[in-house]
C-alpha positions in Angstrom: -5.7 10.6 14.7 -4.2 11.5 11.3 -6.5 10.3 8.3 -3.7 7.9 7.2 -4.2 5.9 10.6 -7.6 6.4 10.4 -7.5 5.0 7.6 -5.3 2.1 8.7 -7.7 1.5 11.3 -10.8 1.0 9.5 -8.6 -1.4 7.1 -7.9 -3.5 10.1 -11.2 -3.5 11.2 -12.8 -5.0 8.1 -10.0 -7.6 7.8 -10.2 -8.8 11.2 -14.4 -8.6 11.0 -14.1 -10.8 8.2 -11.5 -13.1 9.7 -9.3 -13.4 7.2 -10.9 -13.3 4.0 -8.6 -12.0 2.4 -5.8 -14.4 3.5 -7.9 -16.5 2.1 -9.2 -19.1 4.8 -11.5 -21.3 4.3 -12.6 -24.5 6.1 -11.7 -27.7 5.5 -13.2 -31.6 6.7 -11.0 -33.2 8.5 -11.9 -37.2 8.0 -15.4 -36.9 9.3 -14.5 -34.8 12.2 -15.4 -31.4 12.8 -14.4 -28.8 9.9 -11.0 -26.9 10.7 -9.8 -23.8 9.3 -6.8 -23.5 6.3 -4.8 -20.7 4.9 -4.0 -20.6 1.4 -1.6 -18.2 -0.1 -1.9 -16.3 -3.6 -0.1 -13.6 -3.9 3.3 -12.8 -0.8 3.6 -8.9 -1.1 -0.2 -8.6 -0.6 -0.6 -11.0 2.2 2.9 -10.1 3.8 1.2 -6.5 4.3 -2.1 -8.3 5.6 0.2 -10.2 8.2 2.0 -7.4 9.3 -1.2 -5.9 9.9 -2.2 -8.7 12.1 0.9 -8.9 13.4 0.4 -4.8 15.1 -3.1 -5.7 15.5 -3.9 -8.9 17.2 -2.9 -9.2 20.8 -2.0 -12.6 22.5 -2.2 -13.1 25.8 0.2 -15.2 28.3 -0.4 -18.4 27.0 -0.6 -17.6 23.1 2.7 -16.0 23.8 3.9 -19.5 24.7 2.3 -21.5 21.6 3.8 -19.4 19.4 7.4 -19.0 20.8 6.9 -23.0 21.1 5.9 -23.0 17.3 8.8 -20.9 15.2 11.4 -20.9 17.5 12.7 -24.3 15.9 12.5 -22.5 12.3 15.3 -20.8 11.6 14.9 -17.0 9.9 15.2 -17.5 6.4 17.1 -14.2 5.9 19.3 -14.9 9.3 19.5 -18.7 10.0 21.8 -18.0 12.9 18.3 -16.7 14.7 14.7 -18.3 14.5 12.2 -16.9 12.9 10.7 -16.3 16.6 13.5 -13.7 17.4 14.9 -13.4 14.0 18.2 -11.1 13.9 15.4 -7.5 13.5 11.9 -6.8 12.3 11.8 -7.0 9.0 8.9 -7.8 6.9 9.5 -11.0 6.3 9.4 -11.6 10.2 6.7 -9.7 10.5 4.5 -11.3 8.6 5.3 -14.6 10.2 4.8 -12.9 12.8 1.7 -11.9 12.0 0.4 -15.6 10.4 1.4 -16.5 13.9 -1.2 -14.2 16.1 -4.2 -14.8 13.2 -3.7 -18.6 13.5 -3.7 -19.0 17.3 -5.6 -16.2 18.6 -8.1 -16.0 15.7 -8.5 -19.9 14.6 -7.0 -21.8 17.4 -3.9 -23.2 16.2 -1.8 -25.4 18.4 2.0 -24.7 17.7 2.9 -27.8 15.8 -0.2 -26.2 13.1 1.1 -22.9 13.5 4.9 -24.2 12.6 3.7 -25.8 9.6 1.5 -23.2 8.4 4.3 -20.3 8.4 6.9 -22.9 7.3 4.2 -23.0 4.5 4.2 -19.6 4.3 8.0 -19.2 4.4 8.0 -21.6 1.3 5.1 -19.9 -0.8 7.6 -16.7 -0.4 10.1 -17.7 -2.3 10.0 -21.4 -3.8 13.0 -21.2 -4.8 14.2 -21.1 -1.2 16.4 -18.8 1.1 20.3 -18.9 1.8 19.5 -18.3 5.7 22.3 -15.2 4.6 20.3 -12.5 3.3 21.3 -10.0 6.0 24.7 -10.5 5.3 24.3 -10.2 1.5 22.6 -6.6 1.7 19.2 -8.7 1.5 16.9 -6.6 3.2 16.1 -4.5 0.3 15.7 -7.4 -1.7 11.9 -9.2 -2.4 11.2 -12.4 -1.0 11.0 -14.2 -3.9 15.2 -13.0 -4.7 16.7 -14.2 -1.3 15.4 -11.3 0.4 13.7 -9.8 3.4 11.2 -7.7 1.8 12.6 -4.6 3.5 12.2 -3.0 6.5 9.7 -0.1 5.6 6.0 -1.8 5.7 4.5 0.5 3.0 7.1 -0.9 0.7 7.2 -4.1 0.8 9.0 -5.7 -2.0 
């Protein structure tokens, strides 16, 4: 193991002991029920690499799988709306850290996919407010940021 992925791996570790922290979840009351976990989002480039990180290291089994593909594959990619964001058109970081929101939400918190879609449609918005054309991989978009029509890139130590 190189120290770079040891690295990577102790990183992962902490985040995933402390359950999000820094993705900033927190629970919330739910009208007198039980509480129930929320994400809030404050900064994309810093959480996009903490969701591609959960994205690589959170596993979902059988039925997850299904939840999820249930959940985004009725939102289209932002930076290829002929694909949903549950295939998108290739792995770029933007996917990836839906991707990633995704596996934290149902395998860590318990999400059921109708949460899930409205958290990374959430997400999707917090990206960019201003919005996405659903073209950016068509416009040379993947080396753009998120918050200019973009991807983020391909290359996960760079996002942009």
């Amino acid at each position: 193991m190189t120290h770079r992925s040891r690295s990577r791996a102790v990183i992962v570790g902490l985040l995933l002991v402390f359950g999000g922290a820094a993705l900033g979840v927190s629970l919330a009351a739910d009208g007198g029920k039980a509480p129930t976990p929320t994400v809030h989002f404050t900064d994309a480039p810093r959480q996009a690499a903490e969701l591609i990180t959960y994205y690589h290291t959170i596993p979902l089994t059988p039925a997850q799988e299904a939840i999820q593909q249930e959940a985004l594959s009725s939102i289209p990619a932002p930076c290829c709306s002929k694909f949903s964001i549950a295939t998108c058109c290739c792995p770029c970081n933007l996917a990836k850290s839906a991707w990633g929101l995704a596996h934290f939400l149902i395998a860590k918190q318990g999400y059921t996919a109708p949460r899930v879609r409205a958290t990374v449609e959430e997400w999707l918005r917090f990206s960019n407010p201003g919005g996405y054309s659903g073209d950016a991989c068509f416009t040379r978009g993947c080396a753009r940021s998120f918050d200019h029509n973009g991807c983020g890139g391909m290359d996960e130590q760079r996002i942009s």
